[in-house]
C-alpha positions in Angstrom: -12.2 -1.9 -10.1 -10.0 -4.7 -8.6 -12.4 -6.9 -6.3 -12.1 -6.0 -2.9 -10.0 -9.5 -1.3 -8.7 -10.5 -4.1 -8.4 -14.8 -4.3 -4.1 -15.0 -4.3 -2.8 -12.3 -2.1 -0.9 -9.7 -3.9 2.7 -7.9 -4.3 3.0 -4.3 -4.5 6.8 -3.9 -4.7 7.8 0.0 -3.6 9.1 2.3 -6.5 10.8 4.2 -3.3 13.5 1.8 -3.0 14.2 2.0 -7.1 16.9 4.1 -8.7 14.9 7.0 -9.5 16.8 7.7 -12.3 16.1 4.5 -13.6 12.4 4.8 -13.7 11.4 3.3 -16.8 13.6 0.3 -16.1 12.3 -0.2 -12.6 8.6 -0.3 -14.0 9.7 -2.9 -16.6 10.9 -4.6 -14.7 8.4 -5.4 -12.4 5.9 -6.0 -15.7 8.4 -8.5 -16.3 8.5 -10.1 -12.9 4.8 -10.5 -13.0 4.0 -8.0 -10.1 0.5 -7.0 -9.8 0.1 -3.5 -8.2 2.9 -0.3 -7.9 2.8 1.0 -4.6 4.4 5.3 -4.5 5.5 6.7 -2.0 4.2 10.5 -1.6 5.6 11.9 1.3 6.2 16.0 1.8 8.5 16.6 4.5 5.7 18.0 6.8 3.2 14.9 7.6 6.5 12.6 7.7 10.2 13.5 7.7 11.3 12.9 4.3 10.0 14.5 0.8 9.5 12.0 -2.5 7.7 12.3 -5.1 4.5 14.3 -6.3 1.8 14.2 -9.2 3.6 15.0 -11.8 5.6 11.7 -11.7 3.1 9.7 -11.0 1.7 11.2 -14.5 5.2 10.5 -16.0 5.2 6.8 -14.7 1.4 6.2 -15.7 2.4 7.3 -19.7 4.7 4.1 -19.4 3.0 1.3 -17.3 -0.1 -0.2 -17.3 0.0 -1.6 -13.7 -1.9 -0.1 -10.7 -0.8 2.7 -9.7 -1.0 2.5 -5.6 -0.3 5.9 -4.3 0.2 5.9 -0.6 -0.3 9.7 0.6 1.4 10.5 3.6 0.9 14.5 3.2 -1.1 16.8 5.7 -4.3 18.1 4.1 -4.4 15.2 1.6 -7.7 16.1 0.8 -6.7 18.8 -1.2 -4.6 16.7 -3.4 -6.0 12.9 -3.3 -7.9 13.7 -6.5 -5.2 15.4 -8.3 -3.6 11.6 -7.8 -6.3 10.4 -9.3 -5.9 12.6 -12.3 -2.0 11.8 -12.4 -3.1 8.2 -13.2 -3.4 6.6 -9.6 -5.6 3.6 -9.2 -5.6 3.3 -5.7 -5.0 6.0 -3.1 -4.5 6.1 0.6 -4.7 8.7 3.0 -3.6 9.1 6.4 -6.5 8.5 8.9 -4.1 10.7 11.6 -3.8 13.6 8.4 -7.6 14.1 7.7 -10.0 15.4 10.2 -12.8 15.2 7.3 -11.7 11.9 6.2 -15.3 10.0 5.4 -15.6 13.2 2.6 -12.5 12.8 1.3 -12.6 8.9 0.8 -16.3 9.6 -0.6 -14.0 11.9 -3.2 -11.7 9.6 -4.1 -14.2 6.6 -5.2 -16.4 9.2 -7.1 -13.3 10.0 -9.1 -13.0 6.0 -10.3 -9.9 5.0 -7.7 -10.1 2.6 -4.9 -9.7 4.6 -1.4 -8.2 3.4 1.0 -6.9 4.8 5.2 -3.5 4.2 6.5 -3.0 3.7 10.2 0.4 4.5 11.7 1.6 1.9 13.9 0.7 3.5 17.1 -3.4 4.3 15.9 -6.0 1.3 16.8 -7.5 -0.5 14.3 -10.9 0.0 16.1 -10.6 4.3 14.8 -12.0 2.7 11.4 -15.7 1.0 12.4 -17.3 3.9 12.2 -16.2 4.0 8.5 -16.4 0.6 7.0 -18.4 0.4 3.8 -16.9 3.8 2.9 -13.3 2.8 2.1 -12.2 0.0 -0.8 -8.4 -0.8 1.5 -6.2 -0.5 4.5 -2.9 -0.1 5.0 -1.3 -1.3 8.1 2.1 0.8 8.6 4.3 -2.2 10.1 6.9 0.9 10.4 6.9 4.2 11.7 6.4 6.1 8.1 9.0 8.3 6.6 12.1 6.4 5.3 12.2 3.1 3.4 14.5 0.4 4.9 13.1 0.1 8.4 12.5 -2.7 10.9 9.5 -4.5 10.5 7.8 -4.0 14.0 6.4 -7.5 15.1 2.9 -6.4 17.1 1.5 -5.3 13.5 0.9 -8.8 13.3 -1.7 -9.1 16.0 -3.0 -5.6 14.9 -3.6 -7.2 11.5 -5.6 -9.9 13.5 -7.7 -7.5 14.8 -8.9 -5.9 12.0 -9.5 -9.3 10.0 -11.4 -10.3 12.5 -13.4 -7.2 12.9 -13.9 -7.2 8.9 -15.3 -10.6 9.1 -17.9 -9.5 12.3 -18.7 -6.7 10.3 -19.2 -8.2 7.1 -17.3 -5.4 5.5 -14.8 -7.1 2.8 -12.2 -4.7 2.8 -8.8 -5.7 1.4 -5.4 -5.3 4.2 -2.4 -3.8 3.3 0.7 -4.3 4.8 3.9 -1.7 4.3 6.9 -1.9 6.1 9.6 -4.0 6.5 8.1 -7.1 4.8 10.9 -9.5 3.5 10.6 -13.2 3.2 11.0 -14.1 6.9 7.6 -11.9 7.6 5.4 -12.4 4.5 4.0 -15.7 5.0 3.1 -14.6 8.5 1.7 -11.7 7.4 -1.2 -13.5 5.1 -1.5 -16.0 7.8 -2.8 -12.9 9.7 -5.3 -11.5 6.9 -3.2 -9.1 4.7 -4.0 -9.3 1.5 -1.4 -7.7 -0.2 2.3 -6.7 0.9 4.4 -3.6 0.0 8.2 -4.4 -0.2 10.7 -1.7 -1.4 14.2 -2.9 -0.1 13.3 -7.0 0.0 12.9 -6.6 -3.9 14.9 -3.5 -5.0 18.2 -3.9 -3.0 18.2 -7.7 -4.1 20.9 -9.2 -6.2 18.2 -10.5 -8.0 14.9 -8.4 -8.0 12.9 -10.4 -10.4 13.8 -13.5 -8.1 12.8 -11.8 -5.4 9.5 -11.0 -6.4 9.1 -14.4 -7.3 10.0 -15.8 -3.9 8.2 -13.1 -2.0 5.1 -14.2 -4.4 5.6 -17.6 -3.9 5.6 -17.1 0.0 2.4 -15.6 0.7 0.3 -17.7 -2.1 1.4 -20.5 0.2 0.7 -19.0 2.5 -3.3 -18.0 1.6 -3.6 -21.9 0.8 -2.5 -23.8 4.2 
C-alpha cells in the first residue's frame, strides 16, 4: 500500500478527459510520461448529472496497466459497489461522504479488501464532517468543482478549505494524504501543495494539451517545487 503522504506530491492525470476510444493509448501514455496514479471517473447519472464509466472498464484498463487505479465513486449507494471496484482492479477508491449514510462500514470494507479508502467532499460540505472519522480512511479528495462534468472552473475558496483540513490532520495526528480534483492546471497546482494537497487530479490541463506528455511534466514539475520551498 502506497504510504499515506507520500515525500513528492503526486499526479493523477483523469482518464475522463481521454478519447475513450483511445484507451490503450491514453494509459501508455501516461506510463510513458512518468505519471504515478490513474484517477476514473465513475459517475451514474443519479448521484451527479452525467453517466461514465463502470467496473467492467476498469477491469479492461487494469488487464493493460500497471499503475494505480484511483477510482473516484460519485454513485448513490456506493457501498454496494466500492468492493466490486476493488475487484475490477482499483487500488484506491473514493466515496462520497454526502452518498453514504453508513460511510465508516463502508470505508472499513474497502481497506479489508486490500485498496486505499478514501471520502470525497463536494465543495459546499465542511471539512470538519470528517473528525469523527480520521484513522478510518487512507485519502481525501477535495472537489475544487461542483462534480459531474470535466472541464470546470477551479473554484478558488478550495484553497483555504484545503488549509483547514491540513491543519486539522496535523492537530490530529492523523496522516492522511489530500486530494485535489477539479480544475487544476499550472496556474493553481503550486498553490495547491502550498496548501497541503498531496496529490492533484488534472483531466483537461493534460488531455486537451498540444502536448500531454509535456504537460504532465510541467504540471509535475510545479508542485515538486512546490513541496520544496
Amino acid at each position: 500500500m502506497v504510504a499515506l503522504r507520500p515525500d513528492i506530491p503526486l499526479l493523477a492525470p483523469s482518464i475522463l478527459s481521454a478519447d475513450f476510444a483511445k484507451l490503450s493509448d491514453a494509459l501508455a501514455m501516461l506510463e510513458a510520461s512518468g505519471a504515478e496514479v490513474v484517477h476514473v471517473d465513475v459517475m451514474d447519472g443519479r448521484f451527479v448529472p452525467n453517466i461514465t464509466m463502470g467496473m467492467p472498464v476498469v477491469a479492461a484498463m487494469r488487464k493493460i496497466t500497471n499503475l494505480p487505479l484511483d477510482c473516484h465513486l460519485m454513485i448513490v449507494e456506493p457501498s454496494r459497489y466500492a468492493l466490486e471496484f476493488v475487484e475490477a482492479g482499483a487500488s484506491w477508491v473514493s466515496v462520497h461522504q454526502e452518498a453514504d449514510p453508513h460511510l465508516h462500514r463502508t470505508l472499513d470494507s474497502i481497506r479489508k479488501a486490500g485498496a486505499k479508502a478514501g471520502v470525497a467532499l463536494n465543495p459546499g460540505t465542511p471539512v470538519e464532517t470528517l473528525i469523527d472519522l480520521f484513522g478510518c480512511f487512507d485519502f481525501v479528495l477535495l472537489m475544487s468543482v461542483n462534480p459531474g462534468f470535466g472541464g470546470q472552473s477551479f473554484i478558488p475558496r478550495i484553497l483555504d478549505k484545503a488549509r483547514r483540513l491540513d491543519a486539522l490532520r496535523t492537530e490530529r495526528k492523523s496522516p492522511f494524504l489530500l486530494q485535489v480534483d477539479g480544475g487544476v492546471s499550472l496556474k493553481n497546482a503550486a498553490d495547491l501543495v502550498r496548501a497541503g494537497a498531496d496529490c492533484l487530479v488534472a483531466g483537461n490541463a493534460v488531455f486537451k494539451a498540444p502536448d500531454p506528455v509535456a504537460a504532465v511534466h510541467g504540471l509535475q514539475a510545479a508542485i515538486r517545487t512546490a513541496r520544496t520551498k
